[in-house]
N, C-alpha and C positions, 0 to 999 in steps of 0.2 A: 387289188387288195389295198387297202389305207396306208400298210406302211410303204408302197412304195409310192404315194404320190401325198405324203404327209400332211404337206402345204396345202392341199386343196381340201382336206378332210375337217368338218368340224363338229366340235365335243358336242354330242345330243343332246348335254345340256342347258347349251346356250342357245338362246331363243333372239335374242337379238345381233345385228351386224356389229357392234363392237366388242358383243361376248364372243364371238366367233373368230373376232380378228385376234384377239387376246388369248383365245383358246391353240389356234392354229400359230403364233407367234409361239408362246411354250411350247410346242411339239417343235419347231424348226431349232430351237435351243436345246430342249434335252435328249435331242433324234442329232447332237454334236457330244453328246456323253456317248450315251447307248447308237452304235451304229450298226449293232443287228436288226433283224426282222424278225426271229421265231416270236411265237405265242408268250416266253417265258420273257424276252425284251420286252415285249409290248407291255408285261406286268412291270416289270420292275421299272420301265417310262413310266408311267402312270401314277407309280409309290414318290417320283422323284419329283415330277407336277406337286402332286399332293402338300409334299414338305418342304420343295424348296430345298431339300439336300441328295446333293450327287452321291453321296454314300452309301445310299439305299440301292446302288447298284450291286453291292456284293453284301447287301443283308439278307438278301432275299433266297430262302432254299424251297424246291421243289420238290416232290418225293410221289412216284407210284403216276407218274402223268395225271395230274390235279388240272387242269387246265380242261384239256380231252373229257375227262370225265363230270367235270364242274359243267360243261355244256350239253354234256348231255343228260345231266340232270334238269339244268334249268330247260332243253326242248320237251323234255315229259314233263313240264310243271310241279317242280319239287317245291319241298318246301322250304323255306331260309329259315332257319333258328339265328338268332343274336344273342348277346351275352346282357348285351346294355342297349337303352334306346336311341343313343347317339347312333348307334351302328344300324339301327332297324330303318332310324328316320332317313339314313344318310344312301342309303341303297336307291339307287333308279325305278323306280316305278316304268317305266318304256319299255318296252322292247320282248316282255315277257308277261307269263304267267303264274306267276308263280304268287303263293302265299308268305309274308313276312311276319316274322312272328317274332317275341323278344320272352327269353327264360323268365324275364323278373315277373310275367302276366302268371305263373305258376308257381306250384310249391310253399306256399307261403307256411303252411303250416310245418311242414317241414324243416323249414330254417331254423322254426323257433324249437324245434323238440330235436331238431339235432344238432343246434347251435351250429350252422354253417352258414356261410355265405347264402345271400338269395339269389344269386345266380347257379351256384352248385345244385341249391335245390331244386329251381326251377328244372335244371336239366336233367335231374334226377325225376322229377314228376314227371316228365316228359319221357322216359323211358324208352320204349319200344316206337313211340311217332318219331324219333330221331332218326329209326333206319331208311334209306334206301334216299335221304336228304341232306341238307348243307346244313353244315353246323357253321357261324361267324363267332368266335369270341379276338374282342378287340380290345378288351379291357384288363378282365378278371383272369388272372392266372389260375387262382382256384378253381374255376370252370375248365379251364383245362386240364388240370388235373383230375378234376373229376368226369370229366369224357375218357381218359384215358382209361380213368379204373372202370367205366363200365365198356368200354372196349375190350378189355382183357379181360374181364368177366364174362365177355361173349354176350352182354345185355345189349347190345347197338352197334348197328353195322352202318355206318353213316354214309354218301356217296363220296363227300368232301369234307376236310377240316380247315379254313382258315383261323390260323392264331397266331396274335402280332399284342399278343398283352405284353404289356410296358412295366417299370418301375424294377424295383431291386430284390422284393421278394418274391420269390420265388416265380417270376416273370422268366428268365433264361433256361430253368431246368422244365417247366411247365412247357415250355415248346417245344425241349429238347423230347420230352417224353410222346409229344404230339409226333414229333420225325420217326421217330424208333418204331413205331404203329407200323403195322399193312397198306393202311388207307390210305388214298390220295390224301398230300395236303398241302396249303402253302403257310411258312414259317417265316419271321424276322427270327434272326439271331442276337442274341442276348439281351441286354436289358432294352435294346430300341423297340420301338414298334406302335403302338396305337391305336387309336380309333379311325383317324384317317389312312393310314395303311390298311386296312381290316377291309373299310367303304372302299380303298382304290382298288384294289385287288378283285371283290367282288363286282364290283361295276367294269372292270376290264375283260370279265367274264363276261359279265352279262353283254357286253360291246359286242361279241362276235355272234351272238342271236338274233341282235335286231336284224340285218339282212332278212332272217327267214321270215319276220313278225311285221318288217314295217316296207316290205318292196316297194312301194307307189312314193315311201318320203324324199325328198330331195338329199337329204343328210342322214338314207339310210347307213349309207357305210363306214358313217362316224364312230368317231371315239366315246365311252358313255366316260362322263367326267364326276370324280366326287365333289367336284368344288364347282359351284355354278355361279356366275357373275350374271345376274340377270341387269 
């Protein structure tokens, strides 16, 4: 398995011998933070690549085994909702199948006749295609909020929730409401969190697929990275 021979593993996204030296030098550095191995290290490695900050070790909460279940979404080819297009474009294309999709491509009309957010609308238009797939919101707390209310309305049954929206409004209760849920999910706690948290998180998922999608690559049992030095 990659975490036990770290040094030798490199990020799927670096295509060239200096992105890989670069890739695999981070992992020997913050595998000196985190010195576990579970699935839930591996995420929160990955959050701490991303930003640069060792903190993001105990930001990070899990709920309902989101991990487990994130991969066996993405083996049935689910689908990824996103909140915004940073987070759509930032997701790995390798290693899987799945469809990527961003709320703001919906609802438009909606926004305007119920004065909300285009991301709340989007996710609202989107209704019943949300169940039995991943939701990403990285940005918009409001979109979290409004997943949650149609959660509890019993409108969508998601497979996974990643949300890591940021900022001071209403960015901390919005995730906290996302934990409180049923559903697998993973969360930053309080105002942190992001777009690049959001992208590392799901590409750290999507890392434990490729094995079954890319056997013949030399760097199948790499790390999939949100930040690519090409």
């Amino acid at each position: 398995m990659w975490f036990k021979h770290h040094s030798l593993i490199t990020d799927i996204g670096a295509t060239t011998q200096e992105a890989r030296d670069i890739s695999n030098k981070s992992r020997d550095i913050v595998s000196q933070i985190i010195k576990g191995n579970t699935l839930e290290d591996g995420v929160k490695k990955r959050c701490i690549i991303a930003t640069g900050d060792p903190s993001f070790k105990d930001l990070i909460v899990f709920k309902h085994n989101p991990i487990k279940e994130g991969i066996k979404a993405i083996k049935q080819s689910c689908t990824i909702y996103t909140d915004i297009r940073m987070v759509q474009v930032g997701i790995v294309k390798k290693g899987h199948a799945c469809k990527i999709e961003c709320a703001l491509d919906y609802g438009g009309n909606i926004a305007e006749e119920k004065q909300i957010t285009r991301t709340s609308a989007g996710f609202l238009a989107l209704g019943e295609q949300l169940n039995c797939n991943i939701i990403i919101i990285g940005n918009a707390p409001s979109a979290a909020i409004t997943i949650n209310d149609m959660i509890k309305q019993e409108i969508i049954k998601p497979s996974l929730i990643i949300a890591t929206p940021v900022g001071f409004v209403n960015a901390s209760n919005s995730k906290e409401y996302i934990r409180n849920l049923s559903i697998p999910s993973i969360t930053s706690i309080g105002t942190r969190g992001g777009t690049p948290i959001a992208v590392a998180i799901i590409n750290e998922i999507i890392n434990r697929i490729v094995p079954f999608h890319i056997e013949n690559s030399p760097f199948s049992t790499s790390m999939v990275g949100s930040e690519r030095r090409l």
